[in-house]
C-alpha positions as CSV (number, residue, x, y, z in Angstrom):
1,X,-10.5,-4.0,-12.0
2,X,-7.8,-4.9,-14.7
3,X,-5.9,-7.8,-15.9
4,X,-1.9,-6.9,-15.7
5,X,0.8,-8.8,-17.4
6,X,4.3,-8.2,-16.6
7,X,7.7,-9.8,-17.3
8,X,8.8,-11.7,-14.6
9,X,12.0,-9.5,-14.7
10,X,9.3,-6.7,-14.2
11,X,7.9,-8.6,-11.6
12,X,10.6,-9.6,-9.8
13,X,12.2,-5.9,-9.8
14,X,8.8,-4.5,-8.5
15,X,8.9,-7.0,-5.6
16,X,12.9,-6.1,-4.8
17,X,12.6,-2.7,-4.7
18,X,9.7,-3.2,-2.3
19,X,11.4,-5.6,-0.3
20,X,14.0,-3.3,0.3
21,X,11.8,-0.6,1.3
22,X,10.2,-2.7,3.7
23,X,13.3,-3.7,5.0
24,X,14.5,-0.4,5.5
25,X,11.1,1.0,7.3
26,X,11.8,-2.3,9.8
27,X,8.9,-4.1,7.9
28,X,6.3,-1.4,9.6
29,X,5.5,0.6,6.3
30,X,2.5,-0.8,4.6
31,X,2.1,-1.8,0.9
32,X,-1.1,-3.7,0.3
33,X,0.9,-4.8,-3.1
34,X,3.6,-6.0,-0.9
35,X,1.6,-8.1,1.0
36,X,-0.9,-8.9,-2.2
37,X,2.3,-10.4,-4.2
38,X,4.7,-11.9,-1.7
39,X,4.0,-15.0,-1.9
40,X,3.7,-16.1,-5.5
41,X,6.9,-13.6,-5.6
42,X,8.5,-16.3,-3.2
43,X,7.5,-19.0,-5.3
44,X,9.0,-17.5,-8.4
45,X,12.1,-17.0,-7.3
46,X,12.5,-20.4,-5.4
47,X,11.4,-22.1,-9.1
48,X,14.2,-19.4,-10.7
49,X,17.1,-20.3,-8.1
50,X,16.8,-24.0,-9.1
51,X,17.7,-23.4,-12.8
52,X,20.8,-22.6,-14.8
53,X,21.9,-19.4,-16.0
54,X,20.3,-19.4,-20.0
55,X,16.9,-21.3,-18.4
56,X,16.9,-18.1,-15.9
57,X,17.5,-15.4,-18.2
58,X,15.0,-17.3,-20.5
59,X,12.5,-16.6,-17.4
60,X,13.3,-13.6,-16.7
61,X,13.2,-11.8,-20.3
62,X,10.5,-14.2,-21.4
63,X,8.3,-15.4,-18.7
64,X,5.0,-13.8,-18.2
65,X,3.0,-13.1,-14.7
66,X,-0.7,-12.2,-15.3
67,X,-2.6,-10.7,-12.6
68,X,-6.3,-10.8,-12.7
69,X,-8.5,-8.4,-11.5
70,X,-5.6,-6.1,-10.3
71,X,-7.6,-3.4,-8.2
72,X,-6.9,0.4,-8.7
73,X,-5.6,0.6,-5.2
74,X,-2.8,-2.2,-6.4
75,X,-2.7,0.0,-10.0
76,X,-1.4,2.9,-8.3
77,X,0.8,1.0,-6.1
78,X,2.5,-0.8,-9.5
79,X,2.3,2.9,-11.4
80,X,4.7,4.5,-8.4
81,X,6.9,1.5,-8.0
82,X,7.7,1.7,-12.1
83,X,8.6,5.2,-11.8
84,X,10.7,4.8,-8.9
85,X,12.3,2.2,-11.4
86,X,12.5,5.2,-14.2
87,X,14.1,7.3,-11.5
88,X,16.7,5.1,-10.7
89,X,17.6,3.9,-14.2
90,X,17.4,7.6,-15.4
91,X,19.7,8.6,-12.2
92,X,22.1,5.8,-13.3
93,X,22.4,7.0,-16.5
94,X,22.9,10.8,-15.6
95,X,25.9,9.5,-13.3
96,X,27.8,7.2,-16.4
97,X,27.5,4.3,-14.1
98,X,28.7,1.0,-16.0
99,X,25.7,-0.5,-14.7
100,X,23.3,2.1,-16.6
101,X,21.5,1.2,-19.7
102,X,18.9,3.1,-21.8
103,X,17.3,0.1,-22.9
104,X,16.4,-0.6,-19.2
105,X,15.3,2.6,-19.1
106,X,13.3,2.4,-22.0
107,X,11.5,-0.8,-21.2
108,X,10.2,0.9,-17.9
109,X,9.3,3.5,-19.9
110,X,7.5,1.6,-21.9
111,X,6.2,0.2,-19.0
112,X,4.7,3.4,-17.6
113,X,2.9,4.4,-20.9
114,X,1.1,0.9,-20.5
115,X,0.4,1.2,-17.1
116,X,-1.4,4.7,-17.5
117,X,-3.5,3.7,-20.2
118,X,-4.8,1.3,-18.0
């Protein structure tokens, strides 16, 4: 088992993009990091909604979330959800979409190469 650390940018994108898939499946697929991580995921964002705009960002960017004792089960789970992250940000990029940008793309990235050394 291994200690993770994300952003809580990272975090919260994680949990989003599996929220949406969950959505979309009717909540019937399974994600044991889904279910691990949805509450403290709750409370984050309830504790981000309450706070301005430069206190959020300042959360976001530079807030931590440490998970101890992340299990290799949950490890893969993070590891496919970062590269759909890569795939989406790449795709965005590839398309000239004002939305896109590299360094987005670079801090998942960066991300990845953490997460596989792990």
């Amino acid at each position: 088992m291994s200690t993770l650390t994300l952003t809580v940018n990272e975090f919260m994108a994680i949990m989003g993009h599996l929220d949406e898939q969950m959505e979309k499946s009717g909540f019937k697929a399974e994600s044991a990091l889904y279910d691990s991580w949805y509450q403290q995921w709750r409370e984050i964002d309830a504790r981000i909604e309450k706070l301005s705009m430069m206190d959020r960002a300042d959360m976001l960017f530079d807030g931590k979330v440490t998970i101890q004792d992340i299990s290799e089960e949950l490890l893969d789970e993070v590891r496919n959800a970062v590269s759909e992250q890569i795939a989406m940000h790449q795709k965005m990029i590839d398309e000239n979409d004002v939305d896109a940008d590299i360094e987005d793309l670079e801090i998942w990235q960066n991300r990845m190469s953490n997460l596989k050394s792990m």
